[in-house]
N, C-alpha and C positions, 0 to 999 in steps of 0.2 A: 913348637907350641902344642900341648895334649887339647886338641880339638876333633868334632865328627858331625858329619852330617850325612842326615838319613830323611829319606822317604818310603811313605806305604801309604798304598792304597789301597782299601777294601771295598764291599758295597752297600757298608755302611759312614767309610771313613774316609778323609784324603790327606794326610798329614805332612808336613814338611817338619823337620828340626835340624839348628845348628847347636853345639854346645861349644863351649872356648873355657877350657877349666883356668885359666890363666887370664883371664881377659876382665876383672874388675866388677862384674854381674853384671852388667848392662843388660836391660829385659826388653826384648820385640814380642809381644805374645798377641796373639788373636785366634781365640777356640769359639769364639760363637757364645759363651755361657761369662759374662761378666765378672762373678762371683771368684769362680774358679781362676780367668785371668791373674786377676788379683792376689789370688794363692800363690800361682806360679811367677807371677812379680815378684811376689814377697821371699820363694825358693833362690829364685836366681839373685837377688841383689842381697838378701843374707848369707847365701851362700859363696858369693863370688865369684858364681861359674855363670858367663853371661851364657843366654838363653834367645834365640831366637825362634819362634815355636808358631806355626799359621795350620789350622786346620777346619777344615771343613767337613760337619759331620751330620747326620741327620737327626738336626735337633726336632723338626716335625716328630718325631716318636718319643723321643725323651736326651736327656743331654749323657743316659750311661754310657752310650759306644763312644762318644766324644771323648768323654774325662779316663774313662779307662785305657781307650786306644793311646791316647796321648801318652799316658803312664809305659806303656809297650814301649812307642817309638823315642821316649826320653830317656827310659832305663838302657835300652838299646844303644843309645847316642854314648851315654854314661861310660858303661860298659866298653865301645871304644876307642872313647875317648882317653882311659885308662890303658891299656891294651892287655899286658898280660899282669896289669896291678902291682909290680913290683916298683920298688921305690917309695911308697905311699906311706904314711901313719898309719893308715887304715882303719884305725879304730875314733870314734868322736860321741861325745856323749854332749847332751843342752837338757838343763830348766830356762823354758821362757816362759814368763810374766805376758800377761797382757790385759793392762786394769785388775779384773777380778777373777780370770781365768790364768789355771799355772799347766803346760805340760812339758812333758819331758820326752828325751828323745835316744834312743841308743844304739850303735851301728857299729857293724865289721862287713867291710868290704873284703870279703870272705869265698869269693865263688861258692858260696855256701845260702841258695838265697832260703828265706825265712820272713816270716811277716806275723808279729803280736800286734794287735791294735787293740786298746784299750781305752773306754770312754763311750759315751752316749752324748746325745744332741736332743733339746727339747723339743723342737721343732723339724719336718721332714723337709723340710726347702730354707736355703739362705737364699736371696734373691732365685734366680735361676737354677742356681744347685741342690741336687740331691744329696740331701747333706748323708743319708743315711739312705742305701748304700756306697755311696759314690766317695766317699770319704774314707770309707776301706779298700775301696776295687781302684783307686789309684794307687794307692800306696804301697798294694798288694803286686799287682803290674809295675810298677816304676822299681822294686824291690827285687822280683822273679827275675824281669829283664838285664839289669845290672848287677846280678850274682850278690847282690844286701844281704847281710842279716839285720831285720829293724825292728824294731822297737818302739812304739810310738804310745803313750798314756796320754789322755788328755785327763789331766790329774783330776781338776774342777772346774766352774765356772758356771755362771746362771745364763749368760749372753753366748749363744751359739758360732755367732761370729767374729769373738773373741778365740772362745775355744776353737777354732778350726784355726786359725789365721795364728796363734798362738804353736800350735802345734805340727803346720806348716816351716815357720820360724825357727820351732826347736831341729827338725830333720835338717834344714840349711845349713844351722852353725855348727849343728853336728857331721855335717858331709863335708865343711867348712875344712875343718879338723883332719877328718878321715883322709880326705884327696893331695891335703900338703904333702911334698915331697921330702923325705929323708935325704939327711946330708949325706949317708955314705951311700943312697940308691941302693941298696939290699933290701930283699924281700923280708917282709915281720911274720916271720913261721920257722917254727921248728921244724917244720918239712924241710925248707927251702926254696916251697914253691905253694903259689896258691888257688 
């Protein structure tokens, strides 16, 4: 089973993660910041890679060390839990819908990491989260750490919580994709190697 588990501790952080790319998404999260839970629910049970994720960070100052460390020790997990990435699709691309919010999402699991985020948010907090900047500085860590190249638009929407959660969704079904394993286990490059 392509699974990993990792811990770090900083002094600002303390994190635990298990991933299980094979395991059906089943999600255990507890980061302290509600909102984002809910993100990472919505990663792991779209994406089918269960997630068991407990952190403890110091939200007294603000929840960025929290949501971006998390991003570190998950991309980390990712990364290998893949190991040298051969065998994979590797590439997955999603439009997801949510009500009146559309984004889209697009990825090569490329040892090549990379991070375009595009889109704005009305407001500067969804419940507890920092929607802006904490909604790049995940994506950006969770991407760097697991050797991504990603893509993320959040095309429209008037509901900030839509737009996040929708966008969320799109990276899942796209990593959904990307992580399936090829029937013949051969590496997708024209190198050979990735």
């Amino acid at each position: 089973m392509r699974q990993a588990q990792l811990a770090r501790k900083t002094k600002e952080t303390d994190i635990q993660v298990t991933v299980k790319l094979d395991n059906m998404g089943t999600a255990n999260i507890n980061t302290g910041i509600g909102f984002f839970d809910h993100m990472l629910t919505a990663l792991s049970v779209h994406s089918g890679i269960s997630m068991d994720i407990a952190v403890k960070g110091d939200l007294y100052v603000d929840g960025h060390h929290t949501v971006e460390d998390t991003g570190i020790v998950l991309g980390k997990a990712l990364g290998e839990a893949l190991g040298d990435k051969s065998g994979i699709t590797r590439y997955g691309s999603a439009f997801i819908p949510m009500d009146e919010a559309l984004a889209f999402c697009s990825l090569d699991i490329s040892n090549r990491p990379f991070l375009v985020f595009q889109g704005t948010f009305t407001n500067a907090m969804i419940g507890q989260y920092d929607a802006w900047p904490d909604g790049r500085a995940f994506f950006r860590a969770f991407a760097f750490n697991a050797g991504i190249t990603l893509h993320v638009n959040m095309m429209y929407g008037s509901n900030d919580h839509h737009k996040c959660e929708a966008a969320f969704k799109a990276v899942a079904h796209a990593l959904k994709t990307a992580v399936t394993p090829l029937e013949d286990g051969k590496t997708l490059s024209t190198k050979g190697v990735l």
